[in-house]
N, C-alpha and C positions, 0 to 999 in steps of 0.2 A: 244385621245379625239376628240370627231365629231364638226367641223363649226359649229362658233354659227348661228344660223338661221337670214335672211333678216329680221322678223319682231322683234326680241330681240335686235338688232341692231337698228333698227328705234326708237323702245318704248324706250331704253335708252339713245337716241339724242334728241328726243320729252324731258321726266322728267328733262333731266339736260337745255334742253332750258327753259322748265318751272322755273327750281331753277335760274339759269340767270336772266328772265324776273321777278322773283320776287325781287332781289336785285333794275332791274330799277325801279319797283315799287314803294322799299321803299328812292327812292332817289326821286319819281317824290310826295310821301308826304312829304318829309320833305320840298320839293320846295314850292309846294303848299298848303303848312299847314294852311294857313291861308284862303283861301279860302273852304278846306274840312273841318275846323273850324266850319264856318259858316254854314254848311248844316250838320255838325254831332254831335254838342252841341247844349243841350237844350237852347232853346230863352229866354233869359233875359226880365224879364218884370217886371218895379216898380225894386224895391227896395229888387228882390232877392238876395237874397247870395248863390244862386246857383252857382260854379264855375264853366268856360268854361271846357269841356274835352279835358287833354292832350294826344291824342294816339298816338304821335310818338312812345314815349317810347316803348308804348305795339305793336304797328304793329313790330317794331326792332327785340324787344324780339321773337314774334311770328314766325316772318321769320328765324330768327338766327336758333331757335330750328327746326322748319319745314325745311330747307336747311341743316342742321345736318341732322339729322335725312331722310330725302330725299336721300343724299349723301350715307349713309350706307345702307341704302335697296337698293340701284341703284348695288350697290358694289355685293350684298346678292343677287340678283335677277339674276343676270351675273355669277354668282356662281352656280346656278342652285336652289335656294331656292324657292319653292311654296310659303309657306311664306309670303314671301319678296314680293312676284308678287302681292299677294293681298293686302298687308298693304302697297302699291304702289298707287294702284285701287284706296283706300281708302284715299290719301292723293291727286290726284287728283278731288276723289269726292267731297271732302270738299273746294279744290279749285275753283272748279267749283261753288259750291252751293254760296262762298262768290263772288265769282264775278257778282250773279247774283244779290244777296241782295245789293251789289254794285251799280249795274247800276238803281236799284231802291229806292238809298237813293237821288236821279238827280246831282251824280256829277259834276264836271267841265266837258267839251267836252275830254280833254287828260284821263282822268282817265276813264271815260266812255267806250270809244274806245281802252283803254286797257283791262278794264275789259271783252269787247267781245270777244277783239282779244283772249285772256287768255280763256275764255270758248270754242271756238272754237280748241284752242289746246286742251284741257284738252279733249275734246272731239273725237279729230284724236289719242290722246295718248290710253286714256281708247281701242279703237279700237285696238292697235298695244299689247297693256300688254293683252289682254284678247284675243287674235288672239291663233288658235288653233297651232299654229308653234310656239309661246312663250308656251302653255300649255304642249306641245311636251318637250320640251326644258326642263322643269322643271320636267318634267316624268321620262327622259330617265335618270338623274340620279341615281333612285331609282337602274336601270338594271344595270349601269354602276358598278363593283368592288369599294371598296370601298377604299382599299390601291393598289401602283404599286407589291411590298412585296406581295397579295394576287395574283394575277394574274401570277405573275413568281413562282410563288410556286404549282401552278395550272398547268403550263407546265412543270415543272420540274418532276412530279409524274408519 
């Protein structure tokens, strides 16, 4: 089996930093819930019965599943899975896109500056999964035999 390549290496240090920095994420809303409260429930006026939104719950749920799920395509991608590499792509694109919806609902200062910092990866990540030595990488399995049994039976003839 041929070394895995320098940039399939990186893009999967880059995804699992991402799954990381989403767990601080969901620690620095539960901190600050009260605060992202205020800027992400509709404003009370008079005598609504409008109830404040609670999104812990659903950022938890959201992350839980996305860090699932992140985790096994990371696994699938390193395996040599085209796949995997683009339903990768596609979960830091969504990343990206919320953090920018993020930075323009005017968070606190920490959540802000995380949301950049986090597009900014998402952005050197997308780079490293779509790099043509990751596209490589997921090619040459096609060429490679598929069982060891297939190859020693190929020399043995």
């Amino acid at each position: 089996m041929t070394k895995r390549p320098p940039a399939v290496t990186v893009a999967c240090w880059l995804l699992w930093f991402l799954v990381a920095a989403g767990a601080l994420v969901c620690v620095m809303v539960v901190v600050q819930r009260d605060d992202l409260g205020a800027v992400w429930s509709p404003v009370q006026v008079g005598d609504s019965t409008v109830q404040p939104v609670e999104f812990v719950p659903v950022i938890l749920v959201l992350y839980g599943v996305t860090a699932v799920l992140a985790a096994t395509l990371i696994a699938l991608f390193r395996a040599r899975n085209n796949w995997a590499r683009h339903s990768l792509a596609a979960i830091v694109v969504g990343i990206f896109l919320v953090t920018v919806a993020t930075v323009r609902t005017d968070p606190p200062r920490l959540v802000e500056w995380a949301a950049i910092g986090a597009a900014v990866v998402c952005g050197v990540t997308l780079v490293f999964v779509w790099h043509p030595q990751s596209r490589q990488w997921v090619r040459e399995r096609r060429r490679a035999p598929r069982e060891p049994a297939a190859q020693e039976a190929a020399t043995d003839a």
